[in-house]
C-alpha positions in Angstrom: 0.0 0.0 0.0 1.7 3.2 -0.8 1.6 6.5 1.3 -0.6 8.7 -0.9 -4.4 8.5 -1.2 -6.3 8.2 2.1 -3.0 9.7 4.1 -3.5 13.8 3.6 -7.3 13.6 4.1 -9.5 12.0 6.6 -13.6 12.1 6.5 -13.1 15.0 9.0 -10.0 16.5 8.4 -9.0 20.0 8.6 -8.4 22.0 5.8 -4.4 22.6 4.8 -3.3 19.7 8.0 -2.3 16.6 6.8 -3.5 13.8 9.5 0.1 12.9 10.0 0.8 17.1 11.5 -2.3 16.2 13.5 -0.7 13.1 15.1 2.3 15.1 16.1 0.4 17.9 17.3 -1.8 15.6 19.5 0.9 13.3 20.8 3.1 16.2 21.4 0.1 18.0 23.4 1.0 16.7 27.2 5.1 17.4 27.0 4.2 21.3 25.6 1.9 21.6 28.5 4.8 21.4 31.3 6.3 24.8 29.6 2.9 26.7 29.2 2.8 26.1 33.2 6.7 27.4 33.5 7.9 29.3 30.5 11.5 29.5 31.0 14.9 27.9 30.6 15.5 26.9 33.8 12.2 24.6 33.4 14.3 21.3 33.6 11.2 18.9 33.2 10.3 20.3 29.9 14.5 20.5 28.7 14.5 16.9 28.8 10.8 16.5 27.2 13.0 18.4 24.3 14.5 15.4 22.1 11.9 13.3 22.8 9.1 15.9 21.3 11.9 16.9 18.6 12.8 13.7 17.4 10.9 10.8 18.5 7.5 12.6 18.2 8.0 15.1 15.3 10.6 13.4 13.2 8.9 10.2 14.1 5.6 11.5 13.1 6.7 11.5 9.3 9.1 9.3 9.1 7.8 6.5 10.7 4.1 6.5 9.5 5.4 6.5 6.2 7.7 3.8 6.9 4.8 1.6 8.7 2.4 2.3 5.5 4.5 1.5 3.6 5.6 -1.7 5.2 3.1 -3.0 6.8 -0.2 -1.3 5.4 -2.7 0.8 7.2 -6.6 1.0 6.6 -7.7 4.4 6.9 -10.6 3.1 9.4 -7.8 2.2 11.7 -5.8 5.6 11.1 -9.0 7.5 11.8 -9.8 5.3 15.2 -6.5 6.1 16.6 -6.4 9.5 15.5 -10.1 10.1 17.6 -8.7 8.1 20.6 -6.0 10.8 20.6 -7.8 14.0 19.7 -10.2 13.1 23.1 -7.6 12.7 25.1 -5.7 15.8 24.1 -8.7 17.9 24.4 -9.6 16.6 27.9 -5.4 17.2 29.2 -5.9 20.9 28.0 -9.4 21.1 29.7 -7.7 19.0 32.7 -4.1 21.4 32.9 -6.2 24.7 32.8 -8.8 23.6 35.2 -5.7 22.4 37.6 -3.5 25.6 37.0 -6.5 27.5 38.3 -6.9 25.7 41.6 -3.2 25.9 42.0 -3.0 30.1 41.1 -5.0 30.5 44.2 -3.2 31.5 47.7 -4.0 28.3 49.4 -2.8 26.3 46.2 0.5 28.1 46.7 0.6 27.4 50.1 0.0 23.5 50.0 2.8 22.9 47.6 5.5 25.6 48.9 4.9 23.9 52.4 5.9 21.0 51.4 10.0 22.7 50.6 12.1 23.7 52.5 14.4 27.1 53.0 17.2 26.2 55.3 19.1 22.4 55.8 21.6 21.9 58.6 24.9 21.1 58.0 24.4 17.8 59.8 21.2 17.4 58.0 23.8 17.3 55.0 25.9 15.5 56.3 23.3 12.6 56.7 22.0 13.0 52.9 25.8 12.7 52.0 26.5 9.3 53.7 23.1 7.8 52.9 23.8 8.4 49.2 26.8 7.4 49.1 25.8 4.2 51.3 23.3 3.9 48.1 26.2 4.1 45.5 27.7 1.6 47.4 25.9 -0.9 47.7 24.2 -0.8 44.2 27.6 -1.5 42.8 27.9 -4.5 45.0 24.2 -5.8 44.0 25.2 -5.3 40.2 29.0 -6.7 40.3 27.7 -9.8 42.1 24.4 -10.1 39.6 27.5 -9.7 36.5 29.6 -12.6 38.7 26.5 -14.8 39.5 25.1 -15.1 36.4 27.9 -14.5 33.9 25.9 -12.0 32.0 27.1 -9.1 31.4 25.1 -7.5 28.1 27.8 -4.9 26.9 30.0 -8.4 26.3 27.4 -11.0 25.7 27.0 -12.7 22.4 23.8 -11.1 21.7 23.7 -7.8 23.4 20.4 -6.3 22.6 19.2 -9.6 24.1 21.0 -9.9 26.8 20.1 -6.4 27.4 16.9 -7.2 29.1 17.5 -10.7 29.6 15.5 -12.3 27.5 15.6 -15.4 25.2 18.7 -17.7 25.5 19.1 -15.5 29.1 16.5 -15.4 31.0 17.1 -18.9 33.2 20.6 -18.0 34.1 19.4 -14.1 35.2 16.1 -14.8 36.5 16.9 -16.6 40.3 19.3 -13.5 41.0 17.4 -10.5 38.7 16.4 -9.1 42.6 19.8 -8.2 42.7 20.2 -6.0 39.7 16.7 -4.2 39.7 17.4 -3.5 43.0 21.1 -2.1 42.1 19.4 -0.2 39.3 17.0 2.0 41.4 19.6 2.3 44.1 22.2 3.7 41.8 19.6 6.2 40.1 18.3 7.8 43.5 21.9 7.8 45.0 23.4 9.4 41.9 20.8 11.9 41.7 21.5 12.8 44.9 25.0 12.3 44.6 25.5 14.7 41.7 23.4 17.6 43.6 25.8 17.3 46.8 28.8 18.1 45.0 30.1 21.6 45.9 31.4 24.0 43.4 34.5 24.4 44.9 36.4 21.1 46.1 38.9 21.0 48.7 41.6 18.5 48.8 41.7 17.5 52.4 38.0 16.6 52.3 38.0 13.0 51.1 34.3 12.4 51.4 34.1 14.5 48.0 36.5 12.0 46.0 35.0 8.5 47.5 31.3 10.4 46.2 33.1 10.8 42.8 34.9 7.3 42.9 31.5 5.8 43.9 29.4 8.0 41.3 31.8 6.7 38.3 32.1 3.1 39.4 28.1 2.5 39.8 27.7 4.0 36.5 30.1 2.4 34.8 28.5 -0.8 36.0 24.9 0.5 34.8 26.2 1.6 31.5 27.3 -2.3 30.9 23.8 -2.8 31.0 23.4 -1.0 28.0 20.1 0.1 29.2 20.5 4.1 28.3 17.7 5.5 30.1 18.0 3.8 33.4 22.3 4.1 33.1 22.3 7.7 31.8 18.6 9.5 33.0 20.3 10.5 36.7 23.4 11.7 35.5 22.0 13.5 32.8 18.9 14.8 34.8 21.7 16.0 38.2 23.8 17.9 35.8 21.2 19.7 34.2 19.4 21.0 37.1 22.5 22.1 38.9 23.7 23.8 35.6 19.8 25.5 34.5 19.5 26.5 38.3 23.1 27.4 39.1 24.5 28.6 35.5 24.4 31.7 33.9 22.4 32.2 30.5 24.9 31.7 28.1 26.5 28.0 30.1 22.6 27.0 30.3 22.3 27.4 26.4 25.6 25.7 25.7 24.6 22.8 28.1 21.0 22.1 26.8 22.8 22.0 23.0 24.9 19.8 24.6 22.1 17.7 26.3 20.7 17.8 22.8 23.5 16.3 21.2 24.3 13.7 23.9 20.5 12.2 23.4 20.7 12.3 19.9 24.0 10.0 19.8 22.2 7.9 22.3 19.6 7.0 20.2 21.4 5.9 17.5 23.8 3.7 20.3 22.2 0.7 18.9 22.6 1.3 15.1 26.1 1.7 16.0 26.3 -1.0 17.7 24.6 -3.0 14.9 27.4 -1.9 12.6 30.4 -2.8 14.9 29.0 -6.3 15.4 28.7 -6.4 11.9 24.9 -6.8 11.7 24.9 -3.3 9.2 26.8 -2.2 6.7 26.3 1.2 6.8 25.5 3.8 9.7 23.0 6.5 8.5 21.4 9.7 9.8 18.7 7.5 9.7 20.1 5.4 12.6 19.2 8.5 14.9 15.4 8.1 14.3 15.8 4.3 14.5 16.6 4.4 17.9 13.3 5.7 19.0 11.0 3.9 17.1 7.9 5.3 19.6 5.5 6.3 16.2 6.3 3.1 15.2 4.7 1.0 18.1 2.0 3.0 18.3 0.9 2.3 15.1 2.1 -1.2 14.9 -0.1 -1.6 18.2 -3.4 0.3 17.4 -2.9 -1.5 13.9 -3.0 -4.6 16.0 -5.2 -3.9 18.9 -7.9 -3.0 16.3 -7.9 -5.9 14.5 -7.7 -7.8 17.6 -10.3 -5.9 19.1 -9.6 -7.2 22.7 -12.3 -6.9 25.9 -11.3 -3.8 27.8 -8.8 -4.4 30.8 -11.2 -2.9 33.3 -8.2 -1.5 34.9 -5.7 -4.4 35.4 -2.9 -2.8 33.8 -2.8 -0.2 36.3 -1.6 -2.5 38.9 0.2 -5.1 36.7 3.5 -3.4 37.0 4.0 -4.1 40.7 4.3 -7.7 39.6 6.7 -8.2 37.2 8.4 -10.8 35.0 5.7 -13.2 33.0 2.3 -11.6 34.3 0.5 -10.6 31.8 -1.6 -7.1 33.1 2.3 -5.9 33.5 2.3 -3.1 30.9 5.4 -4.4 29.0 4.0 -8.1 28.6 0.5 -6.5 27.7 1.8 -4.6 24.9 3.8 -7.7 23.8 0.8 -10.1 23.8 -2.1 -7.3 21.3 0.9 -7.4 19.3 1.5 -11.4 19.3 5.2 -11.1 20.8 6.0 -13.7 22.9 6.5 -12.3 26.4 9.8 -13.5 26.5 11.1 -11.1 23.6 13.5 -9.3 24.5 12.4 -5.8 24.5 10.8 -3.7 27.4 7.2 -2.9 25.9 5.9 0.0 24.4 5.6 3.3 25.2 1.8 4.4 24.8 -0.3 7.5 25.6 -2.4 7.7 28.3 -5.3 7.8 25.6 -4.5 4.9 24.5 -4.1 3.6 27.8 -7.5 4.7 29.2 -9.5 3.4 25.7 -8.1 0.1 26.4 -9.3 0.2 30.2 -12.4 1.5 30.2 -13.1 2.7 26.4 -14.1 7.0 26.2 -15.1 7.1 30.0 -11.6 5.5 30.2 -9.7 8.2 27.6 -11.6 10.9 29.3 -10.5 10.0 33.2 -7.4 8.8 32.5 -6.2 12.5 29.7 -7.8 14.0 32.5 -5.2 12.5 35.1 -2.8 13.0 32.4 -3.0 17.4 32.1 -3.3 17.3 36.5 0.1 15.3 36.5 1.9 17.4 33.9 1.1 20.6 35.7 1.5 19.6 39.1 5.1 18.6 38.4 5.7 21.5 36.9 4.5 24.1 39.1 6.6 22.5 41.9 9.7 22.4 40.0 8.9 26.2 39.0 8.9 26.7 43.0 12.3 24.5 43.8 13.8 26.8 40.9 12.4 30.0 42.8 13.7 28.5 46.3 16.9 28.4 45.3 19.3 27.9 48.5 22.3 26.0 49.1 23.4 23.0 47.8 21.6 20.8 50.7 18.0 22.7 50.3 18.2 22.5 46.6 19.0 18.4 47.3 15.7 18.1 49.7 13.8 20.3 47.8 14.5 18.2 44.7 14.0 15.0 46.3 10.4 16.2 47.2 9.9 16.9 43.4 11.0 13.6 42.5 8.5 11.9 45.0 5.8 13.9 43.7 7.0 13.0 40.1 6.7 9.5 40.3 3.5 9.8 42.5 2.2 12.0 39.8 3.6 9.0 36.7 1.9 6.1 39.0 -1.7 7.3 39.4 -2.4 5.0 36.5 0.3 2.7 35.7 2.3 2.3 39.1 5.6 0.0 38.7 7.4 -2.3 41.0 10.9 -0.1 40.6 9.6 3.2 41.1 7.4 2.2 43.8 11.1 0.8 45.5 12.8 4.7 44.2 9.8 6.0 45.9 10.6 4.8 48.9 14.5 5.4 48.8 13.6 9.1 48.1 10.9 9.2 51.0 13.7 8.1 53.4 16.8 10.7 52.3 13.7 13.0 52.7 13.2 12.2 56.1 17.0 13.4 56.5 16.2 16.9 58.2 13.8 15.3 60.8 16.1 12.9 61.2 19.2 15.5 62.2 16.5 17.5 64.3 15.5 13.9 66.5 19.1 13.0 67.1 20.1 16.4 68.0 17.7 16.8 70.9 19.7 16.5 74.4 17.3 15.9 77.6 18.9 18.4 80.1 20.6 16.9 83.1 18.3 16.7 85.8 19.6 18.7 88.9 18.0 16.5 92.6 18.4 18.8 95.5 20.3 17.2 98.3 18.6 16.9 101.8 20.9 17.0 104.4 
């Protein structure tokens, strides 16, 4: 079937707008939303949102439509029932975001969320969120070394590294008795380098060594997730503690240079496995194309409304919002879902797809389900953002900025769980809920019950 015909018109579509600009527009709606809220810069949830809209969504858009049409074939009643599924839900996360940046504009909205920051951190207070990350770093490169040693896997030198990179196939039964210890490693080396990144000072003096076992700690654990060759989990804390310190900290023309930077960096990341491809000998040639290939998110989602309409499944009645707390084979977890509408065996090596919310919602609950769960959606987006816009007006000193930015990131992934909750961020959760305790912690131990004075009776 070839890419002309049904694919600039629909029944309904608007004059002069190809269905494929609608797509972008529509999927691109919820990551825009987080810079309406907090137009600036130093808006670091919406910097990293950048390569994802820019490539995956806009480039993806085109380039992979075109490339599923023309591969696989699309019916234009299947275009059109995707297409409605997401023009709902994008209407109802605008309606949602402005109804919530309303309540929030209000004095006791402000109130709610700037209560939960803080403006001053003691030094010992520091001092504890110092040696509880770096007891994190620690101990999450023991958990990974011994799950390499265990289980001889190691998927930067296995055989069949994208694979081996999740464990699948040929695999799984020497990973799965001792996979505890790596997904445990995993979210213990991306709190703890967060937080580990955030404590470093600007100016480092020699004679303090807790400073270079931090930086021995910070480069060992993520040299060990890097072998992983799983580039969000390995590079997302790194990435996302440089660039808040830099767009909070840096001046205009170093916060320019390092989002370019950041640009770049994601940009090469996504094409890590074309590259990879070509060194193993699998390609002959490496492309500009290879960039695209690497986040193949237009892709999936046609490939899986292609197959979810043909399937036409009963709706989940919800199971999928819970089915991430178990994970491995069960089949309401989110990744082995996606895997079975599309007929993958749930032992493919790949980590699912990355849907909408739309989508998400239809296949719950049909339109009561895309309208409830878009609405979710546009609450989420701008209550992360307005918090963040209040850490960045906070400010403070190396220590507040670290609390204040642990209590976004429990809010975050509160906010990314209403509807889908996982097993691993429930577990980073509750590794950020206890540095956050670190304060109240500092205050307890530093209360002294006055000596008692008994009068002596002669």
């Amino acid at each position: 079937m070839t890419s002309d015909g049904y694919l600039y018109t629909f029944s309904w579509s608007l004059p002069g707008l190809s269905w494929m600009g609608f797509a972008l527009f529509l999927v691109g709606t919820t990551k825009m939303l987080s810079f309406f809220v907090f137009p600036s810069i130093r808006n670091v949830p919406f910097i990293l949102s950048i390569p994802f809209v820019v490539i995956a969504v806009g480039w993806g858009s085109f380039w992979w439509t075109n490339q599923y049409i023309a591969g696989e074939g699309l019916s234009q009643g299947t275009a059109e029932f995707f297409l409605m599924i997401l023009a709902i839900g994008s209407a109802m996360t605008c309606l949602s975001a402005v109804a919530t940046v309303r309540a929030l504009a209000t004095p006791r909205g402000y109130a709610v969320f700037n209560g939960l920051l803080v403006d001053d951190v003691t030094r010992g207070a520091g001092l504890l969120l110092s040696i509880s990350a770096m007891l994190m770093l620690a101990v999450a490169a023991a958990s990974i070394s011994a799950f390499y040693m265990l289980t001889g896997v190691v998927p930067a030198f296995a055989d069949n590294p994208l694979v081996a990179k999740y464990f699948a196939g040929e695999y799984t039964a020497r990973t799965a008795p001792y996979m505890a210890l790596f997904r445990g490693g995993m979210v213990l080396y991306q709190v703890g380098t967060l937080i580990g990144i955030l404590l470093l000072p600007v100016r480092v003096n020699v004679g303090r060594i807790m400073i270079f076992l931090l930086l021995g700690l910070l480069a060992c654990t993520a040299v060990l997730a890097l072998l992983s060759l799983r580039r969000g989990a390995a590079a997302q804390p790194i990435v996302e503690g440089l660039l808040i310190l830099l767009l909070i900290r840096g001046r205009l023309g170093w916060v320019i240079a390092g989002v370019a930077t950041y640009v770049l960096v994601f940009t090469f990341g996504s094409a890590v496995n074309q590259i990879l491809f070509y060194m193993l000998g699998l390609r002959t040639e490496v492309g500009l194309d290879a960039i695209i290939k690497g986040l193949s998110d237009i892709y999936d989602l046609w490939w899986f409304m292609d197959a979810y309409d043909k399937a036409g499944p009963d709706p989940t009645m919800g199971m999928t919002v819970f089915g991430g707390l178990v994970p491995y084979d069960f089949q309401w977890n989110p990744a082995n879902y996606t895997k079975w509408i599309i007929g993958a065996d749930p032992n493919t090596g790949s980590g699912g797809f990355r849907l909408p919310m739309s989508v998400w919602g239809y296949d719950a609950f049909r339109y009561p389900g895309i309208v409830l769960w878009s609405a979710v959606d546009g609450f989420t987006v701008v209550v992360q953002a307005f918090l963040f816009r209040l850490v960045v007006g906070k400010g403070g000193s190396r220590y507040v900025l670290a609390i204040n930015i642990i209590t976004y990131k429990v809010v975050f992934l509160i906010c990314n769980n209403l509807l889908q909750w996982r097993i691993d961020d429930v577990l980073m959760m509750i590794m950020f809920l206890m540095l956050r305790l670190a304060p109240a912690m500092t205050r307890l131990l530093g209360r002294r019950q006055p000596k008692s004075i008994v009068p002596q009776t002669g």
